[in-house]
N, C-alpha and C positions, 0 to 999 in steps of 0.2 A: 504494500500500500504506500502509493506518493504523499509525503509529507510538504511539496514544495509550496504549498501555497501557506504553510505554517513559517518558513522560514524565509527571511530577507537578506538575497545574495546580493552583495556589493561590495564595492572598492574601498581600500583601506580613508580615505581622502572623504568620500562619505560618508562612511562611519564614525571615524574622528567628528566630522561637522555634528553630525546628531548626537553623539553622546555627550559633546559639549553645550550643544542649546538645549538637551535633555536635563545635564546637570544642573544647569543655571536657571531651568524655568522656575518659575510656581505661578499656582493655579489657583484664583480666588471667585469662588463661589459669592455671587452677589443677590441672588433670587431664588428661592427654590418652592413652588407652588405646586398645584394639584394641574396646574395648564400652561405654566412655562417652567424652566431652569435656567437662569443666566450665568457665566461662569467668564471669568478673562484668565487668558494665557500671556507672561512676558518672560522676557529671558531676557539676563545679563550681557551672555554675549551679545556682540558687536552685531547689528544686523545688515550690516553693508558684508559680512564675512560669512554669519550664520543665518541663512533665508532660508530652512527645508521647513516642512508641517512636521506637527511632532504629534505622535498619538497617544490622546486622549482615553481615560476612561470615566465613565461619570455614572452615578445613579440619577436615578428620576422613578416615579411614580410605579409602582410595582402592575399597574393597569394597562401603563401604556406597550402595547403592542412594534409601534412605528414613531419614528421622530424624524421633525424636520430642524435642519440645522443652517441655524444663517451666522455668518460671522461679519463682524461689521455692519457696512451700507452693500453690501455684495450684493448683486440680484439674482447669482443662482444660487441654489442651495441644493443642499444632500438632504435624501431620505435615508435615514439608516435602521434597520433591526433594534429592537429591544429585545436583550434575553437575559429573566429574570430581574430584572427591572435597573439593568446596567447597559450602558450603549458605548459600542468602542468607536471613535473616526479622529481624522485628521483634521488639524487645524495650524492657523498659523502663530507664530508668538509676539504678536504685536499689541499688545492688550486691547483692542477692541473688543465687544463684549458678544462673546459666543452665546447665541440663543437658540433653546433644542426650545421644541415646541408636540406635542403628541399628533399624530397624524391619523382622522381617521381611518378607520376600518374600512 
């Protein structure tokens, strides 16, 4: 059985970038309701050096199903899976304020 979509193959040069804007983030939960979650991401490093999405885990409402995720003023957005009432996706570390929102059914 292929595990490869469980693991992330890349270059040494990438990896170093993400585990440095990894180390450096933190994540402040600023809302957490029964019909949205707001959350910001920032990080230390330099962002003219460290630009990649760093992935996120979050809880929200043990109901919801499906979430929509806007970050910023952005006007697309992701739908992403709830399972058991945690939702994993990318985002970027620029503290604009990430908003999951439940999607219906």
């Amino acid at each position: 059985m292929s595990k490869q979509d469980q693991v992330w193959v890349t270059d040494h040069i990438s990896s170093h970038k993400y585990a440095t804007e990894r180390d450096g983030a933190e994540v402040k939960t600023s809302e957490a309701t029964a019909r949205q979650v707001k959350v910001s991401l920032t990080c230390k490093a330099d962002p003219k050096l460290y630009d990649a999405p760093l992935t996120l885990i979050t809880r929200v409402p043990a109901d919801w199903q499906q979430c929509r995720i806007t970050q910023g003023t952005q006007t697309a957005t992701a739908i992403a899976t709830v399972s058991n009432g945690v939702v994993l996706y990318a985002a970027m570390p620029t503290g604009e304020p990430i908003t999951l929102q439940p999607v219906a059914p």
